[in-house]
C-alpha positions in Angstrom: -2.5 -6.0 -5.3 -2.2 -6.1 -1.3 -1.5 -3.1 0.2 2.6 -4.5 1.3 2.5 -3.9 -2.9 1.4 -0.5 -2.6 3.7 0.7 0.2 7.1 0.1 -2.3 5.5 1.5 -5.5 6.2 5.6 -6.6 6.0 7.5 -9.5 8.8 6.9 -12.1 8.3 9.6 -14.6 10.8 11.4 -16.5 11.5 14.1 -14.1 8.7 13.7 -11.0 11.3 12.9 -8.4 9.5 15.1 -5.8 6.2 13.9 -4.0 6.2 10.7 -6.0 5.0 8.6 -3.3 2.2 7.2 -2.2 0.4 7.2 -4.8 -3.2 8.3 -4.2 -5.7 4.8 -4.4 -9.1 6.1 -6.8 -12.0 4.4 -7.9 -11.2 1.4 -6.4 -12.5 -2.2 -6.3 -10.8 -3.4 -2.8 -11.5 -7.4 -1.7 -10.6 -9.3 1.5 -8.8 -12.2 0.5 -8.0 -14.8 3.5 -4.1 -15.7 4.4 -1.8 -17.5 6.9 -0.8 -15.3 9.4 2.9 -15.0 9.6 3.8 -13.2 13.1 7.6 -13.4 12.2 7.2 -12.2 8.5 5.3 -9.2 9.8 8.2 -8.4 12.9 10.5 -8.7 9.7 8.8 -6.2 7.5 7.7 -4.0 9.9 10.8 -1.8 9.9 11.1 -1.1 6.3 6.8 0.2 6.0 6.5 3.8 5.3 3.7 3.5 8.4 2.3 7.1 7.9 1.4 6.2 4.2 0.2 2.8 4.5 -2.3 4.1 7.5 -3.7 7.1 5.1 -3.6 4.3 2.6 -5.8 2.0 4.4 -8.0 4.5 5.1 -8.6 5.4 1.8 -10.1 1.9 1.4 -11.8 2.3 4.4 -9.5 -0.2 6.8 -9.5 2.1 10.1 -7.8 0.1 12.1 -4.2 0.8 12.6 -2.9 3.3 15.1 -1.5 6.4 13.7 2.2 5.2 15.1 3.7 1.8 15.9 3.4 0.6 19.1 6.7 0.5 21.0 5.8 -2.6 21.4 4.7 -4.2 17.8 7.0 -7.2 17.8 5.3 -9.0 20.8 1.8 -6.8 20.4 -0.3 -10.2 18.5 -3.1 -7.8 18.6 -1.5 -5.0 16.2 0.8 -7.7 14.1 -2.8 -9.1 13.3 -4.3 -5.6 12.4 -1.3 -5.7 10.6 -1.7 -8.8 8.9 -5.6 -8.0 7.9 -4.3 -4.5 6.6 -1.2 -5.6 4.9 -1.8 -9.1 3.1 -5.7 -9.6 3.3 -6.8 -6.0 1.5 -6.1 -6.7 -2.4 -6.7 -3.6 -5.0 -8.5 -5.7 -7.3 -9.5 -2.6 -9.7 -8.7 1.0 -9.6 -5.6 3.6 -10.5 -2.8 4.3 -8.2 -2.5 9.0 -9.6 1.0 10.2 -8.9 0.5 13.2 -6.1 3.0 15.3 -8.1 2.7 14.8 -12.0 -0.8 13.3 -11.8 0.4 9.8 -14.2 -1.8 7.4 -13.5 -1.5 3.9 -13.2 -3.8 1.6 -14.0 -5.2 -1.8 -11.4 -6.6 -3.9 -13.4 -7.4 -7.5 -11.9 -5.2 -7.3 -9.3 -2.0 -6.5 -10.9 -1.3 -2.6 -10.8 0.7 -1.5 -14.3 3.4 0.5 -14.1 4.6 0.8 -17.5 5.6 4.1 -19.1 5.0 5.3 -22.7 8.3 5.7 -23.9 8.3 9.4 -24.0 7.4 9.4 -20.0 11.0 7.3 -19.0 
């Protein structure tokens, strides 16, 4: 799971509608997996991060790299959109759980691919 993954996901349990999101990366496996770089994918996405979470969130896998706010300006900054890239599509969650801040659910990683299903009593 890249980290672009992880920025989208929240908690989806019966009634945890507050503080669902981000959910809190532990005991994970994390891997650098090598890709294209797309400058005009990453001007295109850029508006729709949550930044603040996906910096704590890199840093909880130990990438340090991005600034605590976007650069005014990112779109023509090849220096940050390739921080970016590393950050956003070369960090993969290969192992691990993704904990809900507010109702502690957990949700498993498990070969890359982060399960979100819910028991049946939890939707």
């Amino acid at each position: 799971m890249r980290l672009i993954t992880h920025n989208m996901l929240q908690c989806h349990v019966k009634n945890c509608n507050d503080n669902n999101f981000p959910l809190r990366l532990e005991e994970v496996e994390v891997e650098l997996v090598e890709a294209d770089f797309q400058a005009d994918f990453l001007r295109n996405i850029l508006g729709k991060l949550e930044w603040e979470a996906l910096v704590n969130t890199a840093v909880q896998v130990g990438n340090t790299s991005l600034p605590a706010t976007i650069p005014d300006n990112a779109a023509d900054n090849e220096e940050f959109l390739k921080v970016l890239h590393n950050a956003l599509l070369e960090t993969h969650i290969q192992s691990g759980n993704m904990v809900c801040p507010n109702c502690q659910h957990v949700y498993p990683v498990k070969d890359g691919i982060p399960n979100m299903l819910l028991a049946e009593h939890e939707i």
